[in-house]
C-alpha positions as a LaTeX table, in Angstrom:
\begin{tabular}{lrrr}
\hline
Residue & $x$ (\AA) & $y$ (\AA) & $z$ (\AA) \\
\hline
Unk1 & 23.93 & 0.09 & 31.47 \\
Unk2 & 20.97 & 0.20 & 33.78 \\
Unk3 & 22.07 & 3.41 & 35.52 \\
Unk4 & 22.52 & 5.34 & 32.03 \\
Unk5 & 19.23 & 4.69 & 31.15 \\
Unk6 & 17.88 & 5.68 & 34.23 \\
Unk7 & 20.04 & 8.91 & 33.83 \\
Unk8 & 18.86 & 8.93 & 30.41 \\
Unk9 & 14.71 & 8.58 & 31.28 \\
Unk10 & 15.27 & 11.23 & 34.77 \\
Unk11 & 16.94 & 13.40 & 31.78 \\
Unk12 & 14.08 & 13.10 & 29.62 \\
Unk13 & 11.08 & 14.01 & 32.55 \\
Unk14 & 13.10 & 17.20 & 33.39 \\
Unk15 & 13.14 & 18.52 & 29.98 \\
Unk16 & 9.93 & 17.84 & 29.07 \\
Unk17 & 8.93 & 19.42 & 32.42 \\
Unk18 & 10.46 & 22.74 & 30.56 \\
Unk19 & 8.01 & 21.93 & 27.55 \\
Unk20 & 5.82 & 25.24 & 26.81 \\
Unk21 & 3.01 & 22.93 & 26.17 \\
Unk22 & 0.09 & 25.18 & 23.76 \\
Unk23 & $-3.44$ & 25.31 & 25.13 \\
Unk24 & $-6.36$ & 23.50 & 23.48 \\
Unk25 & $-7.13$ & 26.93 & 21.57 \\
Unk26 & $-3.83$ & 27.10 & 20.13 \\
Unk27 & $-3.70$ & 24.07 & 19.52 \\
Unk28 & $-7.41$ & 24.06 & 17.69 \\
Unk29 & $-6.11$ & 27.04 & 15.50 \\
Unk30 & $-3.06$ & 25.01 & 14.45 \\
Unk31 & $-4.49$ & 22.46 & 13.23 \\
Unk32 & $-7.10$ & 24.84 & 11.19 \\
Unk33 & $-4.47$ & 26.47 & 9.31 \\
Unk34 & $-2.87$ & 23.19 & 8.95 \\
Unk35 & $-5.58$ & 22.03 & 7.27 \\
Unk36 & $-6.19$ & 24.98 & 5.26 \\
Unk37 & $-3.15$ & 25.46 & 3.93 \\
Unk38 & $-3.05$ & 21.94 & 3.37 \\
Unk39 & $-5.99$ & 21.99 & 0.82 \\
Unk40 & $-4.79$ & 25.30 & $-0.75$ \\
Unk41 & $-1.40$ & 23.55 & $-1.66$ \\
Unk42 & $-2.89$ & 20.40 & $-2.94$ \\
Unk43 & $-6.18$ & 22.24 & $-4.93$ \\
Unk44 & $-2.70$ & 24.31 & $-6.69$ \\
Unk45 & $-1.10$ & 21.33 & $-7.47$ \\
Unk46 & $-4.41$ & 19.49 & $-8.90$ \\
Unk47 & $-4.56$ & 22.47 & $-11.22$ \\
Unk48 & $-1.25$ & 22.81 & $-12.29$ \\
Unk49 & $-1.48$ & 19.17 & $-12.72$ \\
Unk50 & $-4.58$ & 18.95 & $-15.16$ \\
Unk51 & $-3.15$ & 21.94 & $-17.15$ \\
Unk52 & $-0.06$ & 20.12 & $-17.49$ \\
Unk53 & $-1.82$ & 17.51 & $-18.60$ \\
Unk54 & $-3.83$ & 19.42 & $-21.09$ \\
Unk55 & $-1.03$ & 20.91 & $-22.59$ \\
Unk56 & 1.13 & 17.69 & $-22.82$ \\
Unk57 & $-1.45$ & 15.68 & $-24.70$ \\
Unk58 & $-1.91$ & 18.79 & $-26.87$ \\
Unk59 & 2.07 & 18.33 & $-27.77$ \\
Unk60 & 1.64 & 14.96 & $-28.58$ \\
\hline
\end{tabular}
């Protein structure tokens, strides 16, 4: 049991060794559009939401 998860963990180090980690620019950038897109989809759904709204209490 020991020795697998040794295997296992030694397994684990030499893939992550392979890892293309991104640099902190890339990384910065990510996370911008991230957040962008982020707030486009949820300012959408607010409005889509309040119309809905509107148009449902209209109904009734």
């Amino acid at each position: 049991m020991v020795a697998k998860i040794k295997k296992f963990s030694n397994e684990v180090v030499a893939e992550m060794k392979k890892v293309s980690w991104p640099s902190r620019d890339q990384l910065r950038e990510s996370t911008v559009v991230v957040i962008v897109v982020t707030g486009i989809i949820t300012g959408f759904t607010f409005i889509i939401d309040e119309l809905m709204t509107v148009l449902i209490k209209s109904i009734f």
